[in-house]
C-alpha positions as CSV (number, residue, x, y, z in Angstrom):
1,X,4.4,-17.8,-36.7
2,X,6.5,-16.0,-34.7
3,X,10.5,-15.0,-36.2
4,X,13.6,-15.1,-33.6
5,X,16.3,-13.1,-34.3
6,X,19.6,-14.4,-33.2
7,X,23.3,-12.9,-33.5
8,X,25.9,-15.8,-33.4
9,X,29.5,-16.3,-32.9
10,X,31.3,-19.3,-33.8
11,X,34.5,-21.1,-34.3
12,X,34.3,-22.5,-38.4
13,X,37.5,-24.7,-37.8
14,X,35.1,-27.7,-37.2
15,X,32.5,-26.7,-40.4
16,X,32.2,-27.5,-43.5
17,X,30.5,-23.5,-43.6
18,X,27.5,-22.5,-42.8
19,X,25.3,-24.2,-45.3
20,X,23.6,-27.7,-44.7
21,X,25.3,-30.0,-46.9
22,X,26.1,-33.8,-46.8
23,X,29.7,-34.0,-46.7
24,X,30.3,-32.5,-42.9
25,X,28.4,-31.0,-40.1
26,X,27.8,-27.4,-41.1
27,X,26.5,-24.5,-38.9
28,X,22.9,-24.0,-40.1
29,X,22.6,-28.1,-39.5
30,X,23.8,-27.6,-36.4
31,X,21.7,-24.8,-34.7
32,X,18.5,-26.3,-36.7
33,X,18.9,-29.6,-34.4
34,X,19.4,-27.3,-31.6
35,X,16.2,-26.0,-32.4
36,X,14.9,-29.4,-33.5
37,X,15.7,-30.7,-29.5
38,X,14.4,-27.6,-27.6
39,X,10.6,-27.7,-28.9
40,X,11.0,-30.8,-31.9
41,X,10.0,-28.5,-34.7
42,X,12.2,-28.8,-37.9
43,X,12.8,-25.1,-39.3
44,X,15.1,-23.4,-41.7
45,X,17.3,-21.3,-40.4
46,X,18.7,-18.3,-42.4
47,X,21.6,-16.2,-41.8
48,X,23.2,-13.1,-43.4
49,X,26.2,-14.8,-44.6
50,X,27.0,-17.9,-45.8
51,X,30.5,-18.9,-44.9
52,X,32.8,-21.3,-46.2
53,X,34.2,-23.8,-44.8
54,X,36.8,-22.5,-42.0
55,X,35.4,-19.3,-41.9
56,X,34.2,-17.7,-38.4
57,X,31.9,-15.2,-36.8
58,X,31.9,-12.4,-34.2
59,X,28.9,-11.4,-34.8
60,X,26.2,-13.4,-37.6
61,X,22.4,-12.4,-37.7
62,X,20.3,-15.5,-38.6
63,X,16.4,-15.8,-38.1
64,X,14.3,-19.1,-37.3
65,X,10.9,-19.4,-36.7
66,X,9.5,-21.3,-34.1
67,X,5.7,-21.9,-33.6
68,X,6.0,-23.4,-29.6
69,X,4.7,-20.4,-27.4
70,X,7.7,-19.2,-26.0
71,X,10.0,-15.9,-25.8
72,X,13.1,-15.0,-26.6
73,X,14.9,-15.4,-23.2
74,X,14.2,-19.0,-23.2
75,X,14.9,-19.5,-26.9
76,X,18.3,-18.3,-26.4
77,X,19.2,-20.6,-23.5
78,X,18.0,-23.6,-24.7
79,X,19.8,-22.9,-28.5
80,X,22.6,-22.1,-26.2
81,X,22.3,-25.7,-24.0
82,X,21.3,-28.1,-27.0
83,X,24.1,-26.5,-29.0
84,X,26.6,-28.0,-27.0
85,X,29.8,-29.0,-27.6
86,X,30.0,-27.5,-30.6
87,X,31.7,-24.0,-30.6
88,X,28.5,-21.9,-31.9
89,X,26.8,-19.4,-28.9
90,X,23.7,-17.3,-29.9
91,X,25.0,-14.3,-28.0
92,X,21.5,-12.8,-28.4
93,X,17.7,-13.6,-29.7
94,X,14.9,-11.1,-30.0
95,X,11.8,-11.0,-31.8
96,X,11.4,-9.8,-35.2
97,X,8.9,-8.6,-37.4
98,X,8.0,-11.1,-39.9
99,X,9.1,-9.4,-43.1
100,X,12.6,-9.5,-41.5
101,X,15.2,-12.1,-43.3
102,X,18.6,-12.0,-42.2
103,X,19.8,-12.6,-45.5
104,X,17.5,-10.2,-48.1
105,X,17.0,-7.9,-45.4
106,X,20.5,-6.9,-44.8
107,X,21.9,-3.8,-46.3
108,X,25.3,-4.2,-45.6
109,X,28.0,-6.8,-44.5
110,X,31.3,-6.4,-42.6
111,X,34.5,-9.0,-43.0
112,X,37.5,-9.0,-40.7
113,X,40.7,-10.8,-42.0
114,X,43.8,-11.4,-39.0
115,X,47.1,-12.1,-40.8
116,X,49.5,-12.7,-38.1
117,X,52.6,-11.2,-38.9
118,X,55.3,-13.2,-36.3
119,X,57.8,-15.2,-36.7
120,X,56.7,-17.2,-33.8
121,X,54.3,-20.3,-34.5
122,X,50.7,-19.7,-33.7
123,X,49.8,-21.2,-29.8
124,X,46.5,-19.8,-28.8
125,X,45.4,-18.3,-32.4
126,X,46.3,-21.7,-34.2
127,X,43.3,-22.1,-37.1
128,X,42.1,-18.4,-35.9
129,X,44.9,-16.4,-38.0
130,X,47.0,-16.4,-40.8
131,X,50.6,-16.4,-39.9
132,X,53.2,-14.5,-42.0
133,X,57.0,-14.3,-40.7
134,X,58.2,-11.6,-43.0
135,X,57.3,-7.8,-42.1
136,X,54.5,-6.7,-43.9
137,X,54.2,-2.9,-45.0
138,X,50.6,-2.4,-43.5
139,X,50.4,1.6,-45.1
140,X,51.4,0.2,-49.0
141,X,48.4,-2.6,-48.8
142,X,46.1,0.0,-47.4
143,X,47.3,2.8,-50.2
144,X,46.2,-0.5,-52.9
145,X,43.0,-1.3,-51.3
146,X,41.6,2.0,-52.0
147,X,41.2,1.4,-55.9
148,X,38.9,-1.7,-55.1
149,X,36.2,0.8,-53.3
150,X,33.1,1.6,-55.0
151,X,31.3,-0.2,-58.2
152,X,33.9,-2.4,-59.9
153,X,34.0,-5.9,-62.3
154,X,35.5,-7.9,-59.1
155,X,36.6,-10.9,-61.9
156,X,40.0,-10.9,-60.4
157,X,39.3,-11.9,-57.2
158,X,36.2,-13.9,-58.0
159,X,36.2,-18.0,-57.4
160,X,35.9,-19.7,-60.5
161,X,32.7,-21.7,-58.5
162,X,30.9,-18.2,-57.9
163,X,27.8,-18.5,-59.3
164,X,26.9,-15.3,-58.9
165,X,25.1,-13.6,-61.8
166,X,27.8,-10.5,-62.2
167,X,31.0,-10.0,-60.9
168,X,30.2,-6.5,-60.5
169,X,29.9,-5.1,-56.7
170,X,30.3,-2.3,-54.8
171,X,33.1,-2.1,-52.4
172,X,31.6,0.7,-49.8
173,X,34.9,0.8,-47.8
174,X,38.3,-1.5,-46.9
175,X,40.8,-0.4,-44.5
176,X,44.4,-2.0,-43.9
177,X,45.8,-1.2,-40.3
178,X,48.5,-2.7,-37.7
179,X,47.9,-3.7,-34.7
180,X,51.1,-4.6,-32.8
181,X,52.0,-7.9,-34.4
182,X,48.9,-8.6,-36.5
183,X,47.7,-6.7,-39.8
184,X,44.1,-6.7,-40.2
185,X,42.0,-6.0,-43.3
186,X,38.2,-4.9,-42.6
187,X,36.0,-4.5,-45.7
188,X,32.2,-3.7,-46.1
189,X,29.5,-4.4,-48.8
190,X,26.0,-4.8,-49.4
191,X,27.8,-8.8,-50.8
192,X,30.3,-10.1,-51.6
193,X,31.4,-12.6,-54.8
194,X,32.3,-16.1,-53.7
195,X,36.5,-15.9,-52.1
196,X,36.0,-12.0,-53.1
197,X,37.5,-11.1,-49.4
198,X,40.1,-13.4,-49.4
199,X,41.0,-13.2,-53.3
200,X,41.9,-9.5,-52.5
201,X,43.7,-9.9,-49.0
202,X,45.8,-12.9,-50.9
203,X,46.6,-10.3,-53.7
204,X,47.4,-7.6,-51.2
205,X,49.8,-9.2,-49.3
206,X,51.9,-8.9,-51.9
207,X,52.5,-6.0,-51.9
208,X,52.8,-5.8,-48.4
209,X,55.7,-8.0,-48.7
210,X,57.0,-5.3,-51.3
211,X,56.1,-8.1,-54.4
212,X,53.8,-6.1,-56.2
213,X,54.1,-2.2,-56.2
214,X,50.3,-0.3,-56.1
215,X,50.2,-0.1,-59.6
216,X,51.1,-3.8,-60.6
217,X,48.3,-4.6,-58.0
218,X,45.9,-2.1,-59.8
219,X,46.9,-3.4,-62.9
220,X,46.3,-7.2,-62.1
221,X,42.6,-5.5,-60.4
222,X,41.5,-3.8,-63.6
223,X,42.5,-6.9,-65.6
224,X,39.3,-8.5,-64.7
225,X,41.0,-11.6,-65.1
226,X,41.0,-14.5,-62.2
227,X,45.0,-15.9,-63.6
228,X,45.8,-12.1,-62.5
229,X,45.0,-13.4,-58.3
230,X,48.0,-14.2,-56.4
231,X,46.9,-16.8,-53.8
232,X,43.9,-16.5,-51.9
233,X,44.3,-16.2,-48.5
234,X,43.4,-19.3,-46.4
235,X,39.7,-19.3,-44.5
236,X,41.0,-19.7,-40.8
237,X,42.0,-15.5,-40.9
238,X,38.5,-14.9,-41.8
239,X,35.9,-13.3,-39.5
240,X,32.1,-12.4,-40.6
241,X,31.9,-9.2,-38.4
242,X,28.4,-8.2,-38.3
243,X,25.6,-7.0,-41.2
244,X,23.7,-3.7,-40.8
245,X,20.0,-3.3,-41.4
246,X,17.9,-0.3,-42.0
């Protein structure tokens, strides 16, 4: 049966995340009933992430298979027209080889988190940002991050839901920057433990807001103890950015 490979983006304001569940419309329900309308075939469809609720995407990998003879062109538009209104565009479909999986084939994933730091109420990045009036000291959270890259126990910032089996990871990189009025975190892994990303942007801030110095955040890090968190940042800052294959 031939496999469609489609990169998405989408606004996770309106989901309950990506997964199908019975409590909200979610965004693998959603683009399986798009798929459902364009050739009435019901399919899974799997993607490399699996957000939570709130949580958006620039740029998600996800596979379907669809047995009507077809191509890619036309699997994209119609995805595209049946998706409609909701805020989810398959920017592009191709076919794929079918030991591809979006999910167990990906080697790598890439997270983008927007803190707004304005005093000014958010307008045009409402539910897209989290918005922080104080300054924020950009080169201290970036000087903390550091110590989470490579192969750590991740219990601190690990959701006491994660039903992971270890919250041991490797952290291949994580990068603090400014841009103008927003401070943006950017963080890479092979995966990531349930609220891992924002667990650690939460705890950072802190010491962006000159809270906790480097060590205390180190310190409350090599704990390995969830009370150690500060809050966890809140979903709508929260961008899947895209997922590397080999």
């Amino acid at each position: 049966m031939p496999r469609y490979k489609l990169i998405l983006e989408f606004d996770g304001a309106s989901f309950v995340g990506w997964q199908r569940q019975e409590n909200g419309v979610s965004v693998q329900g959603a683009l399986e009933e798009a798929v459902f309308r364009f050739c009435g075939e019901r399919v899974t469809a799997h993607s490399a992430g699996r957000t939570d609720a709130g949580v958006h995407a620039l740029a998600m990998p996800a596979h379907v298979d669809i047995e009507k003879e077809t191509d890619a062109f036309r699997v994209r538009e119609a995805i595209n027209h049946h998706l409609k209104p909701a805020p989810i565009a398959a920017l592009s479909v191709e076919n794929a080889d079918a030991d591809f999986h979006a999910r167990f084939s990906a080697t790598r994933r890439h997270y983008r988190y927007r803190i707004s730091n304005r005093r000014a109420p958010l307008t045009l990045d409402a539910g897209r940002a989290w918005r922080l009036s104080p300054p924020l000291n950009a080169g201290a959270m970036h000087e903390a991050a550091q110590t989470l890259v490579g192969k750590h126990d991740f219990t601190t910032f690990r959701a006491s839901t994660c039903q992971a089996e270890t919250p041991v990871k490797t952290l291949s990189s994580i990068s603090v920057f400014r841009d103008e009025e927003e401070v943006i975190v950017e963080t890479a892994a092979r995966s990531f433990l349930h609220h891992q990303v924002r667990s650690m942007v939460g705890s950072l801030v802190e010491v962006g807001f000159g809270r906790w110095s480097v060590d205390a955040f180190n310190d409350a890090f090599r704990a390995c103890d969830r009370s150690r968190c500060a809050q966890v940042a809140p979903a709508c800052g929260l961008y899947f950015l895209k997922a590397d294959y080999d």
